[in-house]
CHARMM-style PDB file with segment names, atoms N, HN, CA, C and O in Angstrom:
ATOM      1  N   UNK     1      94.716  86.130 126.410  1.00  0.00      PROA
ATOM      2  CA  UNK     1      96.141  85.997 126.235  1.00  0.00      PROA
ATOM      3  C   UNK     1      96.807  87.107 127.046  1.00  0.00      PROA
ATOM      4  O   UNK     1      96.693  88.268 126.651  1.00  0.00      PROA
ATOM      5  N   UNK     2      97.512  86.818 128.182  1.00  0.00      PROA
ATOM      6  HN  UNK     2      97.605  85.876 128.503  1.00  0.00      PROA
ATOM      7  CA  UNK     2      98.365  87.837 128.519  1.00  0.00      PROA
ATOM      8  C   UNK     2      99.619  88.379 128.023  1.00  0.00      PROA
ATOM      9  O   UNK     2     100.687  87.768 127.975  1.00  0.00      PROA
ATOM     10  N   UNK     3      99.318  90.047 127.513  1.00  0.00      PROA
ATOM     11  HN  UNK     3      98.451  90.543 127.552  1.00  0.00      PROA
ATOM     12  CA  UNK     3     100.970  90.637 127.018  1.00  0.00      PROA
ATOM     13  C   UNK     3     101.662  91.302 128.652  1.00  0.00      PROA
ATOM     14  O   UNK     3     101.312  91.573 129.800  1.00  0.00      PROA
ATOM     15  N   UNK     4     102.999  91.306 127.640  1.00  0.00      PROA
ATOM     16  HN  UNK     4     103.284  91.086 126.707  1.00  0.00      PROA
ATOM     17  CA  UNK     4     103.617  92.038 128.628  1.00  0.00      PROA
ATOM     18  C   UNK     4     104.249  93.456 128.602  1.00  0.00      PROA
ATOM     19  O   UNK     4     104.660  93.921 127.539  1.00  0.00      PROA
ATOM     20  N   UNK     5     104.314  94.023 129.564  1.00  0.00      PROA
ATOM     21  HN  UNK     5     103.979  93.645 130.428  1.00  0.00      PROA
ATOM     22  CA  UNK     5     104.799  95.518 128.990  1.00  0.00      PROA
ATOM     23  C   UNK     5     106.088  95.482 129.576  1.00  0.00      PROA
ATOM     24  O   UNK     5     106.411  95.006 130.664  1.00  0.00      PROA
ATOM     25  N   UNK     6     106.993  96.211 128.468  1.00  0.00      PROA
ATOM     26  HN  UNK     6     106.731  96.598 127.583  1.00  0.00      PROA
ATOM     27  CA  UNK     6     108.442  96.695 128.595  1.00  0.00      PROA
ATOM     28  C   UNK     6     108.984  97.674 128.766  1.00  0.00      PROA
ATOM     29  O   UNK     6     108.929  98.276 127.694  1.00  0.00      PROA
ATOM     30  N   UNK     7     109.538  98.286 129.527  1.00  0.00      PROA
ATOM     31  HN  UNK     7     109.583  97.796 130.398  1.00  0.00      PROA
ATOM     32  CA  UNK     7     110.409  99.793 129.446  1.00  0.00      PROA
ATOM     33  C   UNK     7     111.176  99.851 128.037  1.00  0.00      PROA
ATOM     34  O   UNK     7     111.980  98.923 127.953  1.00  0.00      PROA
ATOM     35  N   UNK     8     111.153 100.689 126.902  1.00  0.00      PROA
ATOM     36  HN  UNK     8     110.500 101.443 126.971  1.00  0.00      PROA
ATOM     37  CA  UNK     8     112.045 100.944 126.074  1.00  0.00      PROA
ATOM     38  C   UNK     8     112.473 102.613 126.132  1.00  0.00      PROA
ATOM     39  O   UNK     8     111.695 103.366 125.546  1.00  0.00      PROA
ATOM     40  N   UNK     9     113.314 103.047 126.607  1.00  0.00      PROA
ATOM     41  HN  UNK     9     113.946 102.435 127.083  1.00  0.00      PROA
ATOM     42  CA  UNK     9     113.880 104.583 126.573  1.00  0.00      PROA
ATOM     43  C   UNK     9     113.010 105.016 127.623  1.00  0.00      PROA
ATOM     44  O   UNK     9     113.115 104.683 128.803  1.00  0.00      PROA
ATOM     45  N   UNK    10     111.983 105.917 127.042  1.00  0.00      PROA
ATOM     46  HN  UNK    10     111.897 106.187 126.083  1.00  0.00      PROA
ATOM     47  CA  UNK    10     110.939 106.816 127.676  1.00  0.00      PROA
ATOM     48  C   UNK    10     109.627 106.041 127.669  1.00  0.00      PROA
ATOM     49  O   UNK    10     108.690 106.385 128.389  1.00  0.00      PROA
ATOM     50  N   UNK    11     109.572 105.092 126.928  1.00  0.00      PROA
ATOM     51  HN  UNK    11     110.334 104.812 126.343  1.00  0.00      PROA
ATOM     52  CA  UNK    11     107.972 105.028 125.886  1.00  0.00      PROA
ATOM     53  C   UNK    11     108.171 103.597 126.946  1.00  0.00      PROA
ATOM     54  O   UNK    11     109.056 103.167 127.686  1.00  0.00      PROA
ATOM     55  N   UNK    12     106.561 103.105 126.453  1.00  0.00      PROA
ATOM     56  HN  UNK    12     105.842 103.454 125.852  1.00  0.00      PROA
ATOM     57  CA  UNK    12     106.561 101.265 126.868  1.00  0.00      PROA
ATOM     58  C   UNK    12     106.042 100.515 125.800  1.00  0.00      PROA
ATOM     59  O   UNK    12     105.337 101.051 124.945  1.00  0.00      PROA
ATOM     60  N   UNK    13     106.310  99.404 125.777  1.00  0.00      PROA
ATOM     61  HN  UNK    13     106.883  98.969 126.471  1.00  0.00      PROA
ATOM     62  CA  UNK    13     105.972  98.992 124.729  1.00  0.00      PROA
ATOM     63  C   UNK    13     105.348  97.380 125.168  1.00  0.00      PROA
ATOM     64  O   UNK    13     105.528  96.787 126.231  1.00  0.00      PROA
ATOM     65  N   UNK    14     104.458  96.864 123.790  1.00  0.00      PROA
ATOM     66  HN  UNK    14     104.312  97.346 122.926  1.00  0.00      PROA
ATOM     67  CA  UNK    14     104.294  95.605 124.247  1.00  0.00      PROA
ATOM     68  C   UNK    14     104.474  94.715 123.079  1.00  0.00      PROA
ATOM     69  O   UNK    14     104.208  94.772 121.879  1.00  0.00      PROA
ATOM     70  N   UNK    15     105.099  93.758 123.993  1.00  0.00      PROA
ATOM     71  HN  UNK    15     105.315  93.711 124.969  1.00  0.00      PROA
ATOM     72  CA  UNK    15     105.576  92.320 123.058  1.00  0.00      PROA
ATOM     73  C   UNK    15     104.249  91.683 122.513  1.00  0.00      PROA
ATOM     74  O   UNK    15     103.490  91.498 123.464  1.00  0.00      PROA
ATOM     75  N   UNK    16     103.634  91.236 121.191  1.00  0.00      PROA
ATOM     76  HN  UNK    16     104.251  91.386 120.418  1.00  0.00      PROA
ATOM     77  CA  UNK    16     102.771  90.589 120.891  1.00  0.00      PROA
ATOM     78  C   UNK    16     103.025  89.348 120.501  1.00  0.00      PROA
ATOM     79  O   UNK    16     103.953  89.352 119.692  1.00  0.00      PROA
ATOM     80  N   UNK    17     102.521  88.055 120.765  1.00  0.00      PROA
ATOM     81  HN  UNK    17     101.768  88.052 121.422  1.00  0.00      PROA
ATOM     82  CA  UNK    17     102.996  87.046 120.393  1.00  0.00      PROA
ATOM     83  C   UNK    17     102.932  86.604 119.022  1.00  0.00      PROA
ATOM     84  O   UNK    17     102.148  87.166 118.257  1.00  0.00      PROA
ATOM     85  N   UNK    18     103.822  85.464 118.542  1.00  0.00      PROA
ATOM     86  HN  UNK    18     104.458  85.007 119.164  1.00  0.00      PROA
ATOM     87  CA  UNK    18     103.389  85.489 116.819  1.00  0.00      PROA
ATOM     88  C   UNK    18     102.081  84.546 116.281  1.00  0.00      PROA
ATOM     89  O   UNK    18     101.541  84.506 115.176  1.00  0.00      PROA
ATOM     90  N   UNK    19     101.816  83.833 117.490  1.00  0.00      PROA
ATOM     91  HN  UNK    19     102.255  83.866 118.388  1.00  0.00      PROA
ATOM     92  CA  UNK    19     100.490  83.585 117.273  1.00  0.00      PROA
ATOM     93  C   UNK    19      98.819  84.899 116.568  1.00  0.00      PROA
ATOM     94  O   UNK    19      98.213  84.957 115.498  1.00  0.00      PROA
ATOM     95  N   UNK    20      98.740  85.483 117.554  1.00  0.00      PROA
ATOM     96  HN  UNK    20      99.232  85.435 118.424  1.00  0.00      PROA
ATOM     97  CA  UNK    20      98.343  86.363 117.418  1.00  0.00      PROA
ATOM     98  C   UNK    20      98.740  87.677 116.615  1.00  0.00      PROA
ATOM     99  O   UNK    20      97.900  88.338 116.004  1.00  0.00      PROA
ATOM    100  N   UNK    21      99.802  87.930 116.656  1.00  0.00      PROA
ATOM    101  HN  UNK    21     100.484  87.393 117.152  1.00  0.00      PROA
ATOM    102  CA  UNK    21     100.527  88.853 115.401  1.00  0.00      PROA
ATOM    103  C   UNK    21      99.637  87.897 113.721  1.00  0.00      PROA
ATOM    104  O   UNK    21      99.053  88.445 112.786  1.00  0.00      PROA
ATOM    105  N   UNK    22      99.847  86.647 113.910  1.00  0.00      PROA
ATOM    106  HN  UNK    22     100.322  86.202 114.670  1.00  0.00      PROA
ATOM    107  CA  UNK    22      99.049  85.692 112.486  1.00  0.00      PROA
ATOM    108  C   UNK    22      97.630  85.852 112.565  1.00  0.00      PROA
ATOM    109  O   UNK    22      97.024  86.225 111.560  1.00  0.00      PROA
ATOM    110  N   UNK    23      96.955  85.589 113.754  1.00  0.00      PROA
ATOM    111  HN  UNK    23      97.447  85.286 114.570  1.00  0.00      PROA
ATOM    112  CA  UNK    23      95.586  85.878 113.426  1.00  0.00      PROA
ATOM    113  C   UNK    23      95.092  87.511 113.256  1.00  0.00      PROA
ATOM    114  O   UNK    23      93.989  87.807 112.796  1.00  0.00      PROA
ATOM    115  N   UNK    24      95.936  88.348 113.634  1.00  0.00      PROA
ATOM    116  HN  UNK    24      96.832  88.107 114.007  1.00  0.00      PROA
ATOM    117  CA  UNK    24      95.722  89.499 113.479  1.00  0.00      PROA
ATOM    118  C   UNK    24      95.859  90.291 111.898  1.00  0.00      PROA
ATOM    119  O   UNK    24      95.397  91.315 111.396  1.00  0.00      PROA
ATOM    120  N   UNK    25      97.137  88.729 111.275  1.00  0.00      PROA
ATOM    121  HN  UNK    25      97.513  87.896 111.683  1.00  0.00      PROA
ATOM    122  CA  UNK    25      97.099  89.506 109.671  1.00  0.00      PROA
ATOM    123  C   UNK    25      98.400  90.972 109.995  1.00  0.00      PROA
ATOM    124  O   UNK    25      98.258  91.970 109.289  1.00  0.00      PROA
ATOM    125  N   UNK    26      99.568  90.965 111.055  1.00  0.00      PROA
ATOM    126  HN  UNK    26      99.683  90.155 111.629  1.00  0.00      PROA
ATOM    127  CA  UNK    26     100.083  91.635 110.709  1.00  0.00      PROA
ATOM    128  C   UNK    26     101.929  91.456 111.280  1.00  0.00      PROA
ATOM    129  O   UNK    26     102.201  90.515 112.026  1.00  0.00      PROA
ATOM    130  N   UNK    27     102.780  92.207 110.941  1.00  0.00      PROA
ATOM    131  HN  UNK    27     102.559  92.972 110.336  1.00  0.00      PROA
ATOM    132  CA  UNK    27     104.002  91.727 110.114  1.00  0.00      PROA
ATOM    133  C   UNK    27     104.895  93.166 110.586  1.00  0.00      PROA
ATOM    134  O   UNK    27     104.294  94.195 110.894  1.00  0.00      PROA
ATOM    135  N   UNK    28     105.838  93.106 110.591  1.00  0.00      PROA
ATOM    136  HN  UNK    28     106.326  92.270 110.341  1.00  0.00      PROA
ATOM    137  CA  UNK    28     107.127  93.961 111.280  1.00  0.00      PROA
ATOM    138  C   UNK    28     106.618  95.381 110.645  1.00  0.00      PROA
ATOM    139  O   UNK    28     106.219  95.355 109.480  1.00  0.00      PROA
ATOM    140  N   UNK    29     106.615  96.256 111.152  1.00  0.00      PROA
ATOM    141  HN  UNK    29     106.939  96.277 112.097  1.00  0.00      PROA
ATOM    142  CA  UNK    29     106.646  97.383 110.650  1.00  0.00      PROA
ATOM    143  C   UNK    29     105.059  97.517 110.206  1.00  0.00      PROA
ATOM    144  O   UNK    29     105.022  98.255 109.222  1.00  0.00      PROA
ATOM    145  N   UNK    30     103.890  97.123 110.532  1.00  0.00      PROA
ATOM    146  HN  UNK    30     103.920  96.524 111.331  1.00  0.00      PROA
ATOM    147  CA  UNK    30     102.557  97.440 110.309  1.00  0.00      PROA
ATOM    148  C   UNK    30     102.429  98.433 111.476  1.00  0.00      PROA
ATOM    149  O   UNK    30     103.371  98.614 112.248  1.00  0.00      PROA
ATOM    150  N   UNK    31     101.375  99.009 111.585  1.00  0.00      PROA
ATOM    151  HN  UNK    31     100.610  98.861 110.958  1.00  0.00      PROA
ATOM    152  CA  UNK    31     100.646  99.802 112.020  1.00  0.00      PROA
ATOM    153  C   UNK    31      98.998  99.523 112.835  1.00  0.00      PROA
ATOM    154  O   UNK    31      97.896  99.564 112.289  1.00  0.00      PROA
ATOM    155  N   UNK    32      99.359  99.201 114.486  1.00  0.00      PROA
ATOM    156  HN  UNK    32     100.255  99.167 114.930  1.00  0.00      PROA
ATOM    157  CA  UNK    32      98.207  99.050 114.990  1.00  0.00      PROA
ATOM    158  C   UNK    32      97.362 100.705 115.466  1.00  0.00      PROA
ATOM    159  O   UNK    32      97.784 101.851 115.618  1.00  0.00      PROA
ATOM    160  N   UNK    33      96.385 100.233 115.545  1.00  0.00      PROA
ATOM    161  HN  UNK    33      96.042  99.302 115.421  1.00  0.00      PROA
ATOM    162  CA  UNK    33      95.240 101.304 116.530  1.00  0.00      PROA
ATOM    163  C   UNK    33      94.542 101.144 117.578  1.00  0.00      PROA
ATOM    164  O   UNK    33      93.688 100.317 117.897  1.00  0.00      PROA
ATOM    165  N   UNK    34      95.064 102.154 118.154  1.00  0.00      PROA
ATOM    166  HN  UNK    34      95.758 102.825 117.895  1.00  0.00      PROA
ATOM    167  CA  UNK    34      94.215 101.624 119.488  1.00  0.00      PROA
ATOM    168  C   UNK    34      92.757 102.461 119.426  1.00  0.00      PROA
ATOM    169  O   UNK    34      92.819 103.451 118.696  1.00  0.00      PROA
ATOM    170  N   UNK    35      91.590 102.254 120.003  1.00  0.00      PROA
ATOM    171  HN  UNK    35      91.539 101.450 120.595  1.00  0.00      PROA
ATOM    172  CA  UNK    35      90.222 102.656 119.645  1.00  0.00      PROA
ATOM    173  C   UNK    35      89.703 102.583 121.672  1.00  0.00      PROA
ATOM    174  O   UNK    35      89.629 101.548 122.334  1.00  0.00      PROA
ATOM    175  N   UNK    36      89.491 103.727 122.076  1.00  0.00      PROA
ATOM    176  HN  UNK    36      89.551 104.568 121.538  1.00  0.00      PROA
ATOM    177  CA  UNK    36      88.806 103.943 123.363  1.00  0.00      PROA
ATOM    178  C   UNK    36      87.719 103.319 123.526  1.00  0.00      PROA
ATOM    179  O   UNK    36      86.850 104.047 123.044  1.00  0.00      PROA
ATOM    180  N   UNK    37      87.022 101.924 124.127  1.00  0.00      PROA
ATOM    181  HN  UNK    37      87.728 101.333 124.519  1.00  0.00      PROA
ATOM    182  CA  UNK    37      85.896 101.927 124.371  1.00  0.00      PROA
ATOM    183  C   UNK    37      85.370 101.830 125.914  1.00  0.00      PROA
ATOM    184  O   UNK    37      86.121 101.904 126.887  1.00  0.00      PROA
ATOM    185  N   UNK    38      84.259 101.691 125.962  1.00  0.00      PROA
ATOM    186  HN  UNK    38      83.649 101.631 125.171  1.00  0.00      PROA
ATOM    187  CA  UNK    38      83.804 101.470 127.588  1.00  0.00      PROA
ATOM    188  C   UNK    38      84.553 100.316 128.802  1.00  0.00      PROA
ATOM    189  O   UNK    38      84.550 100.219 130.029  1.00  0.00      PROA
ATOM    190  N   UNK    39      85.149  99.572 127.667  1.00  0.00      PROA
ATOM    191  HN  UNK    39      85.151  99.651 126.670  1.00  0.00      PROA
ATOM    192  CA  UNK    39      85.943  98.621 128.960  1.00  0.00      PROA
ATOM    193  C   UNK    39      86.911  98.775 128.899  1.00  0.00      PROA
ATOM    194  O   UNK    39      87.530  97.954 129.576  1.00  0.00      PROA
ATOM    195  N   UNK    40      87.932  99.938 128.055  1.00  0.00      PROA
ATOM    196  HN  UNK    40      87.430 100.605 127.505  1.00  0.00      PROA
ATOM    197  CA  UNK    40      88.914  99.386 128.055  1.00  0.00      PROA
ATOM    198  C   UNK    40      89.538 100.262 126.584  1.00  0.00      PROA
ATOM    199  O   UNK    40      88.889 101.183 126.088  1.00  0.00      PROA
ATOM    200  N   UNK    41      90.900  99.791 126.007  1.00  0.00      PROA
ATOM    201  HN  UNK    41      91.427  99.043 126.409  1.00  0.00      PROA
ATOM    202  CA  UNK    41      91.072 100.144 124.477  1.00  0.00      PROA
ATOM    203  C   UNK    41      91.193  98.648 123.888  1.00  0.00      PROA
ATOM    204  O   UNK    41      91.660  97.622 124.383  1.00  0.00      PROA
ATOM    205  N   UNK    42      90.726  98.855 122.921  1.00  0.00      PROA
ATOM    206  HN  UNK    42      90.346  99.688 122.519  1.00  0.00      PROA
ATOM    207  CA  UNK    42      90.600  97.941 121.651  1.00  0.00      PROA
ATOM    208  C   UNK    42      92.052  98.007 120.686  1.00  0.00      PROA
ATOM    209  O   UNK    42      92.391  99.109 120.256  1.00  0.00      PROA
ATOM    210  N   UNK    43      92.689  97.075 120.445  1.00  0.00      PROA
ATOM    211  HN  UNK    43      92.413  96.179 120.794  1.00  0.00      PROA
ATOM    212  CA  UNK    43      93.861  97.359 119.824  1.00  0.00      PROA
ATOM    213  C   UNK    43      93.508  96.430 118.268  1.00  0.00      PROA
ATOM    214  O   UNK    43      93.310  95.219 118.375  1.00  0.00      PROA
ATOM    215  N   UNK    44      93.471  96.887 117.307  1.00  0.00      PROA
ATOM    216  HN  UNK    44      93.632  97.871 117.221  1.00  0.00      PROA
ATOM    217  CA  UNK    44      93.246  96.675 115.811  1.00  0.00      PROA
ATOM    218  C   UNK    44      93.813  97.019 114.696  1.00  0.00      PROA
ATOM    219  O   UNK    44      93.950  98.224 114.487  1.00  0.00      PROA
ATOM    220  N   UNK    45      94.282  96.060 113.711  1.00  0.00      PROA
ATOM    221  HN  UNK    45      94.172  95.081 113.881  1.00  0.00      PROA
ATOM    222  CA  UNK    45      95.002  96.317 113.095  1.00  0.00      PROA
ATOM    223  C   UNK    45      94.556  97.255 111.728  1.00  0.00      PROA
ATOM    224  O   UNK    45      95.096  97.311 110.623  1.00  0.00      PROA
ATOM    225  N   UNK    46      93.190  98.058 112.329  1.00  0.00      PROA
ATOM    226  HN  UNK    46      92.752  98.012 113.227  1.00  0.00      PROA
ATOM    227  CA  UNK    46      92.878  98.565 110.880  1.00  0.00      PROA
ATOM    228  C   UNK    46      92.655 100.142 111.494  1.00  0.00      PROA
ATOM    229  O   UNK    46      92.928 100.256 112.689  1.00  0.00      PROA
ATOM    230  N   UNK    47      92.247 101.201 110.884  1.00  0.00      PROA
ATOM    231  HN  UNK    47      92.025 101.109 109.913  1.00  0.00      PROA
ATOM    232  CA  UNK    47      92.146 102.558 111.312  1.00  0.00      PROA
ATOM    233  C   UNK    47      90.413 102.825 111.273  1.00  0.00      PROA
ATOM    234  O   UNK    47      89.808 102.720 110.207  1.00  0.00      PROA
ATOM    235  N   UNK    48      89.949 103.058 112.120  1.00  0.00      PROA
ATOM    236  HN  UNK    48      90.441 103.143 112.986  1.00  0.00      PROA
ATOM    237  CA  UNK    48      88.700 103.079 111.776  1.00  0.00      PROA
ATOM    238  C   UNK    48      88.369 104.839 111.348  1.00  0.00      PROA
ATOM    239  O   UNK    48      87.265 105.185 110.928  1.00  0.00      PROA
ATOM    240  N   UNK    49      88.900 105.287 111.438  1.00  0.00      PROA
ATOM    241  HN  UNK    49      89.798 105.006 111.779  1.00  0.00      PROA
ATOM    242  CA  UNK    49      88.993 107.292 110.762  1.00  0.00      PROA
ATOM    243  C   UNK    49      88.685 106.237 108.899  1.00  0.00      PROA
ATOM    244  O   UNK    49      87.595 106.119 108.340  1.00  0.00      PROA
ATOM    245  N   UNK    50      89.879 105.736 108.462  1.00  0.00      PROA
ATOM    246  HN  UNK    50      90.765 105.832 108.916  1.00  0.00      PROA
ATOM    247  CA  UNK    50      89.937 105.189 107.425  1.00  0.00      PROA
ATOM    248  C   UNK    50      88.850 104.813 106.574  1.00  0.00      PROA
ATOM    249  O   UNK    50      88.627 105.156 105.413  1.00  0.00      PROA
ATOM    250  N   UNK    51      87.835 103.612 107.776  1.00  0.00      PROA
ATOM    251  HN  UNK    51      88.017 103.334 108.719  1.00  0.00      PROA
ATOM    252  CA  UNK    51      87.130 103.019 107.307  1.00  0.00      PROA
ATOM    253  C   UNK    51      85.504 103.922 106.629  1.00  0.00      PROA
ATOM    254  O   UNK    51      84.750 103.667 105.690  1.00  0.00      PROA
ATOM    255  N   UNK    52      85.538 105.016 107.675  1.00  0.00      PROA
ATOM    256  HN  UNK    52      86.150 105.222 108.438  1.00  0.00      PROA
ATOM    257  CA  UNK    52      84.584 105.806 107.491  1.00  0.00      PROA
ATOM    258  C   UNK    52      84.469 106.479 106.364  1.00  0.00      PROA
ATOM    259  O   UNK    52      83.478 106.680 105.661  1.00  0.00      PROA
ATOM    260  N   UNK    53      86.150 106.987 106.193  1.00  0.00      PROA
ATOM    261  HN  UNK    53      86.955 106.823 106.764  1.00  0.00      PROA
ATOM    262  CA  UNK    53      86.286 107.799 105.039  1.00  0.00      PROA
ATOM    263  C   UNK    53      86.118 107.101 103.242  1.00  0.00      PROA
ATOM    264  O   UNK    53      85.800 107.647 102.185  1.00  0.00      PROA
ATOM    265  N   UNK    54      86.517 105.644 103.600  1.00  0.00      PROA
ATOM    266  HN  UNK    54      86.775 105.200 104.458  1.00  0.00      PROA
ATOM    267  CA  UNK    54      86.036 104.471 102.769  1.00  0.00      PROA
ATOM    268  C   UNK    54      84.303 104.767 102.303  1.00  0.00      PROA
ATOM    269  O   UNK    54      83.998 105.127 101.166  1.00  0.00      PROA
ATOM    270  N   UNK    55      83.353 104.550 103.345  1.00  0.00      PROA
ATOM    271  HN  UNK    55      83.601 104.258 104.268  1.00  0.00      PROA
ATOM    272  CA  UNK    55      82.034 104.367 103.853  1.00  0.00      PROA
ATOM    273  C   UNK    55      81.734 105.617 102.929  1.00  0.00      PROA
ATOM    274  O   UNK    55      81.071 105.374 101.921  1.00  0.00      PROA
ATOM    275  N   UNK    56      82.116 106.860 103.132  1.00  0.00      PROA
ATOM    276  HN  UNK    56      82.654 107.058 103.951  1.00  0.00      PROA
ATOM    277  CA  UNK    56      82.043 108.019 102.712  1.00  0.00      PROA
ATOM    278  C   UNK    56      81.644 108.270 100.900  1.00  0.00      PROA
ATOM    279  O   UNK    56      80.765 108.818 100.234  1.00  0.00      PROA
ATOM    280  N   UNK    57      82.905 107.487 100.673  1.00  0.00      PROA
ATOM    281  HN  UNK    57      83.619 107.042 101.213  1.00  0.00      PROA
ATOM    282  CA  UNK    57      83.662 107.021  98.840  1.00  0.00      PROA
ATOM    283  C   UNK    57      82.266 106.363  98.122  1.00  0.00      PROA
ATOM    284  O   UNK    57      81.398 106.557  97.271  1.00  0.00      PROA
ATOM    285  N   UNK    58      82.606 105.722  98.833  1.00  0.00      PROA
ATOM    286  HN  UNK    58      83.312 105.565  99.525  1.00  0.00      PROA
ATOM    287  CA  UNK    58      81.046 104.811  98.554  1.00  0.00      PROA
ATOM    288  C   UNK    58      79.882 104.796  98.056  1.00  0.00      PROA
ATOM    289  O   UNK    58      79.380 104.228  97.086  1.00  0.00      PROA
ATOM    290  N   UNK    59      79.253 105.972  99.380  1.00  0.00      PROA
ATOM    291  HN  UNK    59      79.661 106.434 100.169  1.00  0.00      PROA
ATOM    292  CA  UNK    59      78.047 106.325  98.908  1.00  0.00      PROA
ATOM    293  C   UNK    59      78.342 107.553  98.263  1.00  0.00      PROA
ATOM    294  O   UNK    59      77.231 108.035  98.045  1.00  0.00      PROA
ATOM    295  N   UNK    60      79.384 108.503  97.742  1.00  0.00      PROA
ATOM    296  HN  UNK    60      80.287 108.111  97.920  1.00  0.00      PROA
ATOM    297  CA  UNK    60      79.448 109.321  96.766  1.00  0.00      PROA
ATOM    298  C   UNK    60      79.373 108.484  95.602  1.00  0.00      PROA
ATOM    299  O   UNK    60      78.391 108.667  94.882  1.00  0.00      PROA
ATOM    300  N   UNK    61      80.328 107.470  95.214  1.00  0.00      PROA
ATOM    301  HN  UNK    61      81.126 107.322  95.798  1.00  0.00      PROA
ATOM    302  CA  UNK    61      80.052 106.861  94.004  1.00  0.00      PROA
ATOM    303  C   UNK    61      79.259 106.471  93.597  1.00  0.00      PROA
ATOM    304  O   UNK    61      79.037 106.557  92.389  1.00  0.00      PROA
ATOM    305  N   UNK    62      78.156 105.611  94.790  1.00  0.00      PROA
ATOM    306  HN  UNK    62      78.336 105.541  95.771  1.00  0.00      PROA
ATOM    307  CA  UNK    62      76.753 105.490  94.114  1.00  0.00      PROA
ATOM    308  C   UNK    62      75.713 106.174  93.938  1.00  0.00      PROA
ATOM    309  O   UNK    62      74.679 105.772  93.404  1.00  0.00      PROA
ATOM    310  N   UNK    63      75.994 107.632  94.530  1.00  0.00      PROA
ATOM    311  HN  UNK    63      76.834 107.959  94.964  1.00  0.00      PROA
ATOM    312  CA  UNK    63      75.269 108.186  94.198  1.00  0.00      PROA
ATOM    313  C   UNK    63      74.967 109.007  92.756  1.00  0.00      PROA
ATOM    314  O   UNK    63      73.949 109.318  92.136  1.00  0.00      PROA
ATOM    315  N   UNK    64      76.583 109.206  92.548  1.00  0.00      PROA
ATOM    316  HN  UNK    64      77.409 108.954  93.051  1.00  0.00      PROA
ATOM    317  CA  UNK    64      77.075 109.930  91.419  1.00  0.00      PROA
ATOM    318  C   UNK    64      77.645 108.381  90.143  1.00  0.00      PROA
ATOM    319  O   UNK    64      78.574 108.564  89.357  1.00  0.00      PROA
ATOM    320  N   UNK    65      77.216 107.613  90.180  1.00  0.00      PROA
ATOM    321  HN  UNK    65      76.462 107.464  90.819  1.00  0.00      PROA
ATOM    322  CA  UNK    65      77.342 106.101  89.464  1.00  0.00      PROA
ATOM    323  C   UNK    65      77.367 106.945  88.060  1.00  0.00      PROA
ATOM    324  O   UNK    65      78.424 107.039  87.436  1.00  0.00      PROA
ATOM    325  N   UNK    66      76.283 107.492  87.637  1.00  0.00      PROA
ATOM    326  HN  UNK    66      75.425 107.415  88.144  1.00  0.00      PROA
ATOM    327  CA  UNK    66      76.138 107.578  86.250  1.00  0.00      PROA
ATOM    328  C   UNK    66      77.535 108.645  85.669  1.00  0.00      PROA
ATOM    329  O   UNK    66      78.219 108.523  84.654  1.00  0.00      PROA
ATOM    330  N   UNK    67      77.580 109.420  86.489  1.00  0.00      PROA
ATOM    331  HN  UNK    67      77.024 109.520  87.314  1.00  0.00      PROA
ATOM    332  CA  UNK    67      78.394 110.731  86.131  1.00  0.00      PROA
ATOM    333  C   UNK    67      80.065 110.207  86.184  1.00  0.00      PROA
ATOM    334  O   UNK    67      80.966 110.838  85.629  1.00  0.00      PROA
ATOM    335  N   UNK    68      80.257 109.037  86.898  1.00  0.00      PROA
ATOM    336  HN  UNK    68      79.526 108.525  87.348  1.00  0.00      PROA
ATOM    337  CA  UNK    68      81.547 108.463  86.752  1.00  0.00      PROA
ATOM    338  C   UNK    68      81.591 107.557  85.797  1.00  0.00      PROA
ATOM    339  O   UNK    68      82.589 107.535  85.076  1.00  0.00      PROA
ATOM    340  N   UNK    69      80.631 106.713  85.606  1.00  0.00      PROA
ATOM    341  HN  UNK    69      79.821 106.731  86.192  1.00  0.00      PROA
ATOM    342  CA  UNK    69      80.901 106.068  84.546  1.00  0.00      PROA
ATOM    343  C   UNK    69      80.795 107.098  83.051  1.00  0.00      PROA
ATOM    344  O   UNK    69      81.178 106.611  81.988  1.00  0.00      PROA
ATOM    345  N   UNK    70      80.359 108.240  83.089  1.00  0.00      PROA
ATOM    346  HN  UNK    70      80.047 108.636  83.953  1.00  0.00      PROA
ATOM    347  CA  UNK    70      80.615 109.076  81.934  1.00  0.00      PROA
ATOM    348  C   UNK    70      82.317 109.717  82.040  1.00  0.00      PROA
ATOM    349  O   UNK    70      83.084 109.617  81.082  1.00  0.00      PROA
ATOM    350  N   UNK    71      82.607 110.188  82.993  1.00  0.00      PROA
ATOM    351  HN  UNK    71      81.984 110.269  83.771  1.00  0.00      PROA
ATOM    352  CA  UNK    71      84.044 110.413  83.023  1.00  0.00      PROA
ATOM    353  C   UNK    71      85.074 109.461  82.960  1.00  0.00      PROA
ATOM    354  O   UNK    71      86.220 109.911  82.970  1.00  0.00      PROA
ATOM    355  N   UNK    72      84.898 108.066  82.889  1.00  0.00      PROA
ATOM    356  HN  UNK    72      83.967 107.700  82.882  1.00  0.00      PROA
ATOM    357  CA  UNK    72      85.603 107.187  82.916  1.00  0.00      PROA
ATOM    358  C   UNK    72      86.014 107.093  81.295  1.00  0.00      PROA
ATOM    359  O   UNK    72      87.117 106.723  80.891  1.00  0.00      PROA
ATOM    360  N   UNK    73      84.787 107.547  80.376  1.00  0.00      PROA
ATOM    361  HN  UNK    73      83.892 107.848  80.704  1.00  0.00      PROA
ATOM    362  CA  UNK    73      84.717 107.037  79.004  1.00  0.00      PROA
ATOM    363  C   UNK    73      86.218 107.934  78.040  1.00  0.00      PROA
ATOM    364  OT1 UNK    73      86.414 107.699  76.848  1.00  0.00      PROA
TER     365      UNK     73
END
């Protein structure tokens, strides 16, 4: 799909279509990321810092399973 880029003030910006704005799952005022890879940037609508720190939660809770479900009581 080709975007296009716009002059706004100083900054540029790009128009996304609403096709893709729908398969992407996102809506006026969301928050994309862009992610550096070898071809190129990846533009995604999720934070991957986020996801890690998720990943992180995780395996603390299962590790510590018993000791939360005692503080929960």
């Amino acid at each position: 799909m080709l975007l296009s880029v716009k002059k706004r003030g100083n900054s540029l910006s790009v128009i996304i279509p609403k096709e893709m704005a729908i398969s992407m799952n996102v809506e006026d005022g969301d928050r994309l990321f862009a992610t550096k890879t070898p071809s190129g940037y990846e533009i995604s609508a999720y934070d991957p810092n986020f996801v890690k720190k998720i990943e992180a939660a995780r395996r603390g809770m299962k590790k510590y399973r018993n000791a939360l479900l005692e503080l929960a009581k």
